[in-house]
N, C-alpha and C positions, 0 to 999 in steps of 0.2 A: 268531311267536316273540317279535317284541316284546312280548307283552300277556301271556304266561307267563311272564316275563323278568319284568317291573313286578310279576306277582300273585306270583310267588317272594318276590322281595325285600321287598313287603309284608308274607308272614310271617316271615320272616328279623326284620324291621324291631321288631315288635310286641312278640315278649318280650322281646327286647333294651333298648324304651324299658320296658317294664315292672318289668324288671329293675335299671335305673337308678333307676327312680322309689322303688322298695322301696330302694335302697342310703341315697339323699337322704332320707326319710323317716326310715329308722334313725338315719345321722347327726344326722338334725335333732331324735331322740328322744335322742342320747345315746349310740347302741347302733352297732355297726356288726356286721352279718349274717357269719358266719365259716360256710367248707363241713360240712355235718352241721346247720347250724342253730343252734349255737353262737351267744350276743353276749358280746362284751366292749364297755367304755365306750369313746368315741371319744376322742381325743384334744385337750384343749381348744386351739383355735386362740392361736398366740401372739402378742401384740398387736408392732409396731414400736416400739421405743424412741423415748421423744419427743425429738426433738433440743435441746439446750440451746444456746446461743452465747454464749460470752463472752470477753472483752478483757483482758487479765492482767498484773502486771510480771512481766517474762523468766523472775525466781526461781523463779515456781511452773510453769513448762511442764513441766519435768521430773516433778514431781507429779501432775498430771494426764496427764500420756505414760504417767504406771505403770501395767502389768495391771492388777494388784490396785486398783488405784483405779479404772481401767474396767469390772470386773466387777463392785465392789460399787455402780458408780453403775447398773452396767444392771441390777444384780438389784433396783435401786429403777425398772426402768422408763424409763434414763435414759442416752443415749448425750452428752458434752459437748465440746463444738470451741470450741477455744478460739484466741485469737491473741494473741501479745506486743507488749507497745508499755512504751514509761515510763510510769511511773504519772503526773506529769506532763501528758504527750502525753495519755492517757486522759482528763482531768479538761479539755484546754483543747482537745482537735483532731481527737480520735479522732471519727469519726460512729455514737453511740452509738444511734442507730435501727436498727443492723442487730445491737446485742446482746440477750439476755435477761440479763445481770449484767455490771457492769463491775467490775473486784478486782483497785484498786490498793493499793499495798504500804505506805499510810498515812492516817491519820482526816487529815489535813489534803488530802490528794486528793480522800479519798470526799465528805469534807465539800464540796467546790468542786462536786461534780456534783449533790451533794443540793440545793444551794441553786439549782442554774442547773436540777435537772427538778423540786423542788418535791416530792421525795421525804423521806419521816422515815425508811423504815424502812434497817436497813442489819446485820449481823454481821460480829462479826470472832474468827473458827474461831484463828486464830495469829497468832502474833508473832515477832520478832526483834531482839534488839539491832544495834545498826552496831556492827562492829569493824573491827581495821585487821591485815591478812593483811600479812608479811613474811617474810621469809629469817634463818638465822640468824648470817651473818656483818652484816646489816643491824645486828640488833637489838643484838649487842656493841659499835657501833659506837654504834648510838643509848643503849645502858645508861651507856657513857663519858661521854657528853653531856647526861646526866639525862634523855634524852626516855621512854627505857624502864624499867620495875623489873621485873627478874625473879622468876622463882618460880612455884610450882606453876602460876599461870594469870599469862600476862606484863599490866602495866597499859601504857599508853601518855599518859605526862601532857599534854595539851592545854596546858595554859598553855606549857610549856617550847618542846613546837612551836613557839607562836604565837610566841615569843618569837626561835626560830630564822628562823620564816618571814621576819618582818617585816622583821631584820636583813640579809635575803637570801645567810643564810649558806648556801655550796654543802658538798657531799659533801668535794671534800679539801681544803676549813677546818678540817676536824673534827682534833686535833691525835691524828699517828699511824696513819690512816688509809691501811693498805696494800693493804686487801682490795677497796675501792669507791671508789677514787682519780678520780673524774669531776668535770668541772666542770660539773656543774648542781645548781642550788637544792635543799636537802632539803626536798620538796613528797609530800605524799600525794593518788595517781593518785584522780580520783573520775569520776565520770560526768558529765555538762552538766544542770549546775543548771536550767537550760531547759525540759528534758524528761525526768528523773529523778528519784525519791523519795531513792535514795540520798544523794544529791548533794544535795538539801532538807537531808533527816536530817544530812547531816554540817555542815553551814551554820548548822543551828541550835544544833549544840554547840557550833561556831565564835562564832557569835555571845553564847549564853552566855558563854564564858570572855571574851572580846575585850570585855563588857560588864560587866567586873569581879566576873565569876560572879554574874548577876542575868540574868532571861530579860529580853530586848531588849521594851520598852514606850514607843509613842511615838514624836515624829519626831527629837527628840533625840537619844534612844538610836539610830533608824535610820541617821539620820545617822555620829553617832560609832563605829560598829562599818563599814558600809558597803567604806570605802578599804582595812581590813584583808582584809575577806569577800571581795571583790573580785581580791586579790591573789593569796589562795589559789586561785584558779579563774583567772584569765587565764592565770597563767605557766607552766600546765601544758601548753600546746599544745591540740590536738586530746581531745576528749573524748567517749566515744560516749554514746547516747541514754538506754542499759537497764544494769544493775550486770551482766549477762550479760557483757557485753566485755571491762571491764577484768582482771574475774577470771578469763576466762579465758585471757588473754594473761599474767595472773600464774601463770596453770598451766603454759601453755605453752611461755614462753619464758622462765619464769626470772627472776632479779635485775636483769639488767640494763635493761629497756624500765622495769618497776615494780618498784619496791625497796619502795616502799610504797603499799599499793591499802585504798581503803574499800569494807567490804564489808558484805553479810548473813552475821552470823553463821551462821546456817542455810546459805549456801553452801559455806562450809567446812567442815561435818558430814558434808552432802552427798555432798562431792567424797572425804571420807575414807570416808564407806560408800563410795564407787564405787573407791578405791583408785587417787585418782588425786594424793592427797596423798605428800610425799619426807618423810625425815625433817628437812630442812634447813630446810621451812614451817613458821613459828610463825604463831600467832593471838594476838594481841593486842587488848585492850579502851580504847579511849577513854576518860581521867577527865577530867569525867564522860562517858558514852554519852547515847542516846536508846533509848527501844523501839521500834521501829515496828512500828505493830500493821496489821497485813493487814487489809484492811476490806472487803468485801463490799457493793456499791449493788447491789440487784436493783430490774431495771429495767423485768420483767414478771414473772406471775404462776411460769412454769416457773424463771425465775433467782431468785425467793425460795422455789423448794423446793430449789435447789443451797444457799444458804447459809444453810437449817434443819438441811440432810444434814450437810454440812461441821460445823458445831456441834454435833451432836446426834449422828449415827452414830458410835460409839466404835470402830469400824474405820479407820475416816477419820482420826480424831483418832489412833491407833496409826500409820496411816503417813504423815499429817502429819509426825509426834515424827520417824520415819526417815528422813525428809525434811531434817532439821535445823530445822524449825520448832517452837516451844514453843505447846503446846496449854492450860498452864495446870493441866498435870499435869507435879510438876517430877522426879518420879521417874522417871517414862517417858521423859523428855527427858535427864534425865544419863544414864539407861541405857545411851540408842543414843550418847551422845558417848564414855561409856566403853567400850563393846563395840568404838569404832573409835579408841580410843586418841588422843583429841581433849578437850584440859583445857579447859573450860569456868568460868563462872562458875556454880553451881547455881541460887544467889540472888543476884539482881541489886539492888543496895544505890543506886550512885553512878548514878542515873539522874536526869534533869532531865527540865521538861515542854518541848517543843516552845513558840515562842511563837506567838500568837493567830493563825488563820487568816489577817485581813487582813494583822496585821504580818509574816509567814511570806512572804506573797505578796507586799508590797513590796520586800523585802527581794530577794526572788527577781528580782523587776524590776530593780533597781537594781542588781545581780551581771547579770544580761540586757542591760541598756543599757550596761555598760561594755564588752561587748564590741564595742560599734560606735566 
């Protein structure tokens, strides 16, 4: 019984592998064998998206979390994980051997990693100016005081600031002042210069104007603007690492914690496509501002086809623009600030350059060591 049992299942066995072998065959022609004898084409096997990794300022996770940014990276073959840090933190601590791109949120960051991995190449897909996000019993209070001028898009005069700061004139200084009657310094909330691009960018317009509206050159000028720069960053208390935090405790909670936050302009676009903007937020601009341009260090071969795609795919660059980031297409960029009823600057006029790498980074030091 056993041995008719074994010769059974032998022919059982035979057409069965034979059968198989004709299926693999077909496939492996292209064809796959249908009942009647029919082929159609097989179905081309679909390869696994190559994983990308990269390290980012907080601004853009939101960007890269969008479907539509996921689907047009993986129909390029491309699924991308990313992580936030300061752009900062990125350039001096982050351990960039476990990215393929680092994309922090200014050419003075990107530049610091260029020179410390000995990279040239680098893109920068968007930009954004610093503004400074307020309320609007804030802004009549600061219009009183000449810090604000209104009008279609609010300006925010830097000199007049400084000129407040310095004095360490508080909130109910301000003569008439019944709506924000608090005794603390009128300071605008930024991030920790430390570990933050924002908080660079806003330092360097600081340092501009506090250097007689001339960009800060030398140890003179370092010197002499330093005890001011300083100033504006100590007295704020606690500061977080990424422009993510402050703005969104300016969301959150309102006038009272931040009356005045530095921000990316692009945040605020953002948060009004998501409808999380009141009518009682105003945006205001810095005179003068900075651009800070998003920059792009690819740091192996798959992280320099992320920042050809970001430049080069005009899908990308379309929800960059709805993003609140400027692509360099200034049409498409007021579109999405008008459709979400967001007064922007179209063309940006009063913009200063950032000062020189090294002196940027002194500077940064010396704002760093006075907190100890």
């Amino acid at each position: 019984m056993r041995g008719v049992r074994g010769r059974a299942s032998r022919r059982a066995v035979v057409p069965l592998a034979l059968g198989a072998i004709a299926v693999v065959a077909a496939v492996v022609a292209g064809l796959v064998l249908l009942p009647g004898g029919t082929q159609t084409p097989a179905a081309a096997p679909v390869a696994p998206p190559t994983v990308v990794r990269g390290v980012v300022g907080s601004e853009k996770m939101a960007f890269f979390a969008d479907d539509r940014v996921v689907r047009v990276l993986a129909d390029n073959g491309i699924a991308v994980e990313v992580e936030p840090a300061g752009s900062r933190q990125i350039a001096t601590s982050v351990d960039l051997d476990r990215f393929d791109f680092a994309f922090p949120s200014s050419s003075p960051a990107a530049e610091r990693i260029q020179r410390a991995r000995a990279i040239t190449a680098k893109y920068t897909p968007f930009s954004s100016p610093i503004a400074i996000a307020t309320f609007a019993p804030i802004a009549e209070l600061l219009t009183a005081a000449g810090v604000i001028t209104p009008g279609p898009v609010a300006s925010f005069d830097m000199n007049r600031y400084l000129e407040l700061a310095a004095g360490g004139v508080q909130w109910d200084d301000l003569p008439g002042n019944t709506t924000y009657p608090v005794a603390k310094n009128i300071l605008v909330s930024t991030t920790d210069p430390r570990s933050s691009n924002s908080a660079a960018m806003y330092l360097s317009i600081a340092s501009y104007v506090a250097n007689d509206h001339t960009i800060v050159r030398g140890a003179t000028a370092e010197a002499h603007v330093l005890p001011a720069l300083s100033k504006l960053f100590l007295a704020q208390g606690y500061t977080d690492n990424s422009s993510e935090g402050p703005f969104n405790q300016y969301l959150s909670n309102g006038m009272g914690p931040t009356p005045l936050v530095c921000i990316y302009e692009a945040q605020f676009v953002e948060a009004a496509a998501a409808g999380r903007i009141t009518p009682d937020m105003v945006l205001t601009y810095p005179t003068p501002t900075v651009l800070s341009n998003h920059t792009l260090v690819p740091l192996t071969r798959t992280g320099d086809t992320i920042g050809r795609l970001l430049t080069d795919d005009p899908e990308l660059r379309r929800l960059a623009a709805e993003h609140g980031f400027r692509t360099g297409d200034t049409a498409q960029f007021s579109a999405v600030a008008a459709a979400h009823d967001v007064p922007v600057v179209a063309d940006l006029i009063d913009i200063v350059d950032v000062p020189a790498y090294d002196t940027l980074e002194r500077l940064l030091d010396g704002v760093a060591n006075s907190y100890n």
